[in-house]
C-alpha positions in Angstrom: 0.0 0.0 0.0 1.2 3.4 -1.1 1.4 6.8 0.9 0.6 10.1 -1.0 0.2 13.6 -0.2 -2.2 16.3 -1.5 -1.2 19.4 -2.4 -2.6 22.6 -0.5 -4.0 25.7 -1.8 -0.7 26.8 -2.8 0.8 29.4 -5.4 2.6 28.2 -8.4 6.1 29.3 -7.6 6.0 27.5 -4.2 4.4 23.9 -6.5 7.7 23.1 -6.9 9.3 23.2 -3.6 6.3 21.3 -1.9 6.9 19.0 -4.5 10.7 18.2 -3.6 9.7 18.4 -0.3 7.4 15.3 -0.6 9.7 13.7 -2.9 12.2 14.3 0.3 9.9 12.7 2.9 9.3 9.5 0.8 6.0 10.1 -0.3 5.0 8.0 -3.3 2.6 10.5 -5.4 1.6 14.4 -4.8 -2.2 15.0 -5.6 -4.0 18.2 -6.9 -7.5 19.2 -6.9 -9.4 21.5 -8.9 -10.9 24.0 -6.4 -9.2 27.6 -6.6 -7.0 27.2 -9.2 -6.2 25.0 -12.6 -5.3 21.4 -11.3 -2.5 20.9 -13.6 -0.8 23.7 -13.8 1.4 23.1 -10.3 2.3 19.2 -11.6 4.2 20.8 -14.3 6.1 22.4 -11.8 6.6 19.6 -9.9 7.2 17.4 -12.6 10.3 19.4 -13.5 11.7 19.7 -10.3 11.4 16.4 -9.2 13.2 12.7 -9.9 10.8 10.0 -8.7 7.6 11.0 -7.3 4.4 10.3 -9.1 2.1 13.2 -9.5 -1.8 13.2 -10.5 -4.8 15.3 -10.3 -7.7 14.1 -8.0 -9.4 15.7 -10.0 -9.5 17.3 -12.8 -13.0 18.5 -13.9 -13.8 16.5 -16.9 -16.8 18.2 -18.4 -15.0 21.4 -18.2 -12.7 20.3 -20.9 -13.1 19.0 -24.2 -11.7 15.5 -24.5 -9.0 16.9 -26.6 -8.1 19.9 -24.5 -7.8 16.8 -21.5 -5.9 14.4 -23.4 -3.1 17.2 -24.7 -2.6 18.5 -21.0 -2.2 14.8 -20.3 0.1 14.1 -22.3 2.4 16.6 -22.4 2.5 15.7 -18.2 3.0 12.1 -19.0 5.9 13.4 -21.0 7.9 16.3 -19.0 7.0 13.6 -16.2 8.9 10.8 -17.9 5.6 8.5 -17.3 4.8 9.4 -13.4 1.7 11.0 -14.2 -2.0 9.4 -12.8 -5.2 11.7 -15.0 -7.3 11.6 -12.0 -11.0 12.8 -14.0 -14.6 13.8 -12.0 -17.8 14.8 -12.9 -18.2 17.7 -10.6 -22.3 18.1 -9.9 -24.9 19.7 -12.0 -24.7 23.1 -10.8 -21.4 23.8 -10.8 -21.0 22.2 -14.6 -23.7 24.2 -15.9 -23.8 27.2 -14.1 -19.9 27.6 -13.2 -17.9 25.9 -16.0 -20.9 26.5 -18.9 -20.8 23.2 -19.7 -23.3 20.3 -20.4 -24.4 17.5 -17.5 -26.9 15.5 -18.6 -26.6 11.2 -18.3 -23.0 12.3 -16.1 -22.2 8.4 -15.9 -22.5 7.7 -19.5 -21.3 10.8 -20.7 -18.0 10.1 -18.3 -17.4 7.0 -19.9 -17.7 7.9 -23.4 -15.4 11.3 -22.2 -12.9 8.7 -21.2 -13.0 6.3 -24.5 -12.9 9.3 -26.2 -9.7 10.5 -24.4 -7.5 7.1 -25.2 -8.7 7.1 -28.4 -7.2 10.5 -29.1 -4.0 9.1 -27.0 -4.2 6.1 -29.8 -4.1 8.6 -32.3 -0.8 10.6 -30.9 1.4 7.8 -30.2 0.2 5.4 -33.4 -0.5 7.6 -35.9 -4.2 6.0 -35.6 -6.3 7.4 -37.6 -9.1 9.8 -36.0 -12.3 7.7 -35.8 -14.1 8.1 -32.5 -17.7 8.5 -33.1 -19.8 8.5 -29.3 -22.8 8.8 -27.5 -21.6 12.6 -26.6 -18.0 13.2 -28.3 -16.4 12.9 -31.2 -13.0 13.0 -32.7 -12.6 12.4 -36.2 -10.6 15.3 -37.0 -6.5 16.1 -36.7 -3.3 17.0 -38.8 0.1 17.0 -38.1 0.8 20.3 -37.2 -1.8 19.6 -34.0 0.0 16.1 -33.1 2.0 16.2 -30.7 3.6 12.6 -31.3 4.5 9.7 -29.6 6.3 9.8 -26.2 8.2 7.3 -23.9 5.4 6.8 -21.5 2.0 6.8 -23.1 0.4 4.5 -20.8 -1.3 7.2 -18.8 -3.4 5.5 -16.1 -6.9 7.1 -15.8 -8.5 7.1 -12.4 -12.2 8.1 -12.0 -13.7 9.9 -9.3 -17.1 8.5 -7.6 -19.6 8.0 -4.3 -23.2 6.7 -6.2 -22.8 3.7 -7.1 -23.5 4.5 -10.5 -20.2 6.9 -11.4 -18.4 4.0 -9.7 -19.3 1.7 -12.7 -17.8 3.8 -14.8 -14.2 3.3 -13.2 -14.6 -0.1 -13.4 -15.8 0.0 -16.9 -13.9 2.7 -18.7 -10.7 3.6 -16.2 -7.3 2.3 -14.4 -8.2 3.3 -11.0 -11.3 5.0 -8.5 -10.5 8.0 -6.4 -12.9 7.0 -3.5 -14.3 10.0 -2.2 -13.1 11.0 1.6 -16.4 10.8 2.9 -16.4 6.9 3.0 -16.5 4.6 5.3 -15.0 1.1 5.0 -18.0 -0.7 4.6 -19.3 1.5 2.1 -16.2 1.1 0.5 -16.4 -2.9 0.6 -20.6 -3.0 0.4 -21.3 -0.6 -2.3 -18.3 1.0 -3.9 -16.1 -1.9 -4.9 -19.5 -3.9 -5.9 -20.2 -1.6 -8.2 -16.9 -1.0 -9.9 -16.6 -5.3 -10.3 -20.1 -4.8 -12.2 -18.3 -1.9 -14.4 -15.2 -4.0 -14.5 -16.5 -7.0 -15.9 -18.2 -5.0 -18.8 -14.9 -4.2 -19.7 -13.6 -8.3 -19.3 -11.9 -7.5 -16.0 -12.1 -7.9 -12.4 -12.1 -5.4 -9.5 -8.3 -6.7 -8.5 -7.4 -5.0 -11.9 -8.7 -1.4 -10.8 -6.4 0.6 -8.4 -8.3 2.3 -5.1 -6.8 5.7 -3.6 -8.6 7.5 -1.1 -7.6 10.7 1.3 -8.8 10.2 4.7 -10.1 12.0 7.6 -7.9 11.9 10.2 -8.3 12.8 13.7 -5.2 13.5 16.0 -3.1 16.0 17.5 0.4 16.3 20.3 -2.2 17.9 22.7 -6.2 17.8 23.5 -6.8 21.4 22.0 -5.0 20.0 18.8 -7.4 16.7 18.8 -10.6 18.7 19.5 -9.8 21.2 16.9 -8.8 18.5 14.5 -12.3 16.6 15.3 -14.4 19.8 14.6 -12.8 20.0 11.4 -13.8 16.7 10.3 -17.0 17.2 11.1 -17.6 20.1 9.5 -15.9 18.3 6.2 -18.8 15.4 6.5 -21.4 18.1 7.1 -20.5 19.6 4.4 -20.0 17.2 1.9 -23.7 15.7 3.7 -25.3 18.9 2.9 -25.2 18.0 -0.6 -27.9 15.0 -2.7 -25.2 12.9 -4.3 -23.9 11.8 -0.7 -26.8 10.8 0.7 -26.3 7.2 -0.3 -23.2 6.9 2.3 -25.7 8.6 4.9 -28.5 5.9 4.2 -25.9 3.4 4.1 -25.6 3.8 8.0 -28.9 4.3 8.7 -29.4 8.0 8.3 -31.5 8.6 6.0 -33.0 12.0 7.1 -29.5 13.8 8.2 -28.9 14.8 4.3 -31.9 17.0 4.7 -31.1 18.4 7.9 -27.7 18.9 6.9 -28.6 20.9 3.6 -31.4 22.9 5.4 -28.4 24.2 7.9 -26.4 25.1 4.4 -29.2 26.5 2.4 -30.0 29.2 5.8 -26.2 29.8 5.7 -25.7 28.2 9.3 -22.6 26.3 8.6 -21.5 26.8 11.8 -24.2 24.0 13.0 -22.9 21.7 10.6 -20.0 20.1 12.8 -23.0 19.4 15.6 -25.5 17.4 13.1 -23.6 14.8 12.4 -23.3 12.3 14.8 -20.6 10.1 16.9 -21.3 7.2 15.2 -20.8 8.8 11.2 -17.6 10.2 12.9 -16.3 6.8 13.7 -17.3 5.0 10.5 -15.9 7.8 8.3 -12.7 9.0 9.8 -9.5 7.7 11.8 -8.2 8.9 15.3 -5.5 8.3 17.6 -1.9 9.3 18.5 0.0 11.0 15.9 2.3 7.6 16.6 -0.6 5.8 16.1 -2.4 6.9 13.0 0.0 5.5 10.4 -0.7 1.1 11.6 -4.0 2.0 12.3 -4.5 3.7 8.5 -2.7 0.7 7.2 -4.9 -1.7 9.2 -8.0 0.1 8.4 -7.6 -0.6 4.4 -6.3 -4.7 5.2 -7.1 -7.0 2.3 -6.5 -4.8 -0.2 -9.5 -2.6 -0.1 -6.7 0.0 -1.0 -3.6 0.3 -3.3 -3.0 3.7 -1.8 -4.3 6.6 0.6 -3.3 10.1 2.0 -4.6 11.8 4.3 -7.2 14.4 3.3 -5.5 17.7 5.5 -2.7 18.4 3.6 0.6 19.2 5.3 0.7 22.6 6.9 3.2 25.3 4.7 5.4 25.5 6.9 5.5 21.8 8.6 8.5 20.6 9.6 9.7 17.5 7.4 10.7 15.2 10.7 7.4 15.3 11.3 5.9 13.5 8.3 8.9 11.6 7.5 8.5 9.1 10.7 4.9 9.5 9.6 5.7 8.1 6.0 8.3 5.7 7.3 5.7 4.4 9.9 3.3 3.8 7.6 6.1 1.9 5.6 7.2 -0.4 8.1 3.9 -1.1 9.0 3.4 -3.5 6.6 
């Protein structure tokens, strides 16, 4: 089992010191999100600036992008990256695609798929020569010339990992991707119950089985050197799966445990502007199932333990480091969670 990191909120000219830093500690991939700013962007920076670390977006907004637009920024990462690059893709939810990014929604599991088909085929096309020829359900690409080729490269296997919580969008990692970036609101019997159910169904669609699909998933992670830090670290998390509760696609993982009218109260706090209330709604139990707590000694066997059996190839831990953390720190961390195995 691997050991990431995700990248904070940070500007591009300090991507590639965090980057070196991680590479430093021993980390094993560097993640970025699409939030504030472009998600790939910073792994350029890193890319350049570091030896051995993997790098990846968890995620990058696929409906955002054309399929071509997607696969070019790919590639050219795979490339400067000399193959360490992981195209982590997401659908994002309705209002933000249409109302944020201008883009079109509609049938988001199929659409992702064919987005994804659409996106190797276009890979096909830049390091065979293959002929354009991808007709879909939603994209094309049956166009291209030289001059807009960028050619083959060293490392064109560019493993495509697929955001997802319903069990739905989980198919479509199974179906159409290398990987599923499990959603940090999880618990580990939604992971094994639903999640990895529904990626076998999508994986054996494609003539495969779930053991071929890779699993990464930050976690929430309660701990701290003193009580202040632990209670502060606690509200945190619950404001995180208050938040992420306050919105319809989660409400499955909420149902799953037996709360099936929390979504509502969760999204009535949000919709009044109350987020303060959030951290109080959700209860010990949801806490427990969907988070991890202990020592800061301790968190690093009990993470590994927690994912036994291969329920995960690799994890991180959903707070980033702090800017200015001091590397000791999350080295023993890293090399804990090494040895641990």
């Amino acid at each position: 089992m691997q050991i990431d990191s995700m990248m904070w909120d940070i500007g591009l000219q300090d991507a590639a010191g965090y980057g070196q830093m991680c590479e430093r500690i021993g980390y094993d991939c560097v993640w970025t999100y699409e939030a504030a700013h472009n998600p790939f962007m910073p792994l350029a920076q890193v890319a350049a600036a570091t030896e051995n670390i993997h790098i990846g977006t968890n995620i990058a907004v696929a409906f955002a992008r054309s399929p071509y637009a997607m696969a070019q920024a790919a590639w050219d990462l795979a490339d400067v990256s000399k193959g360490r690059f992981h195209l982590g893709v997401g659908s994002q939810v309705r209002a933000h695609v249409e109302r944020r990014f201008s883009a079109e929604f509609d049938h988001p599991a199929a659409r992702l798929t064919d987005y994804i088909k659409c996106v190797k085929a276009i890979w096909d096309s830049f390091q065979n020569g293959t002929k354009p020829d991808y007709q879909g359900e939603f994209y094309r690409y049956v166009l291209n010339n030289p001059m807009f080729n960028p050619g083959p490269i060293d490392h064109p296997d560019i493993p495509v990992y697929v955001a997802g919580v319903n069990p739905r969008m989980c198919q479509v990692a199974g179906e159409a991707a290398d990987g599923m970036h499990v959603h940090p609101m999880h618990s580990v019997s939604y992971l094994r119950d639903v999640v990895r159910p529904a990626v076998e169904k999508g994986a054996k669609l494609s003539g495969r089985s779930v053991e071929d699909i890779a699993f990464f998933a930050p976690v929430f992670v309660i701990t701290g050197e003193n009580e202040a830090e632990r209670a502060e670290a606690e509200k945190n998390v619950r404001y995180q799966i208050g938040f992420y509760g306050s919105t319809p696609n989660y409400r499955a993982l909420l149902e799953h445990h037996g709360y099936d009218t929390l979504g509502k109260e969760l999204s009535a706090a949000t919709r009044a502007g109350e987020f303060d209330k959030l951290p109080g709604l959700v209860p010990d139990e949801l806490l427990e199932a969907c988070s991890v707590a202990g020592e800061p000694t301790e968190i690093a066997p009990i993470l590994r333990k927690r994912y036994e059996g291969g329920l995960m190839q690799r994890a991180s831990l959903y707070f980033s480091m702090e800017k200015d953390a001091p590397e000791g720190k999350w080295r023993e961390f890293v090399q804990a969670f090494k040895s641990a195995a």
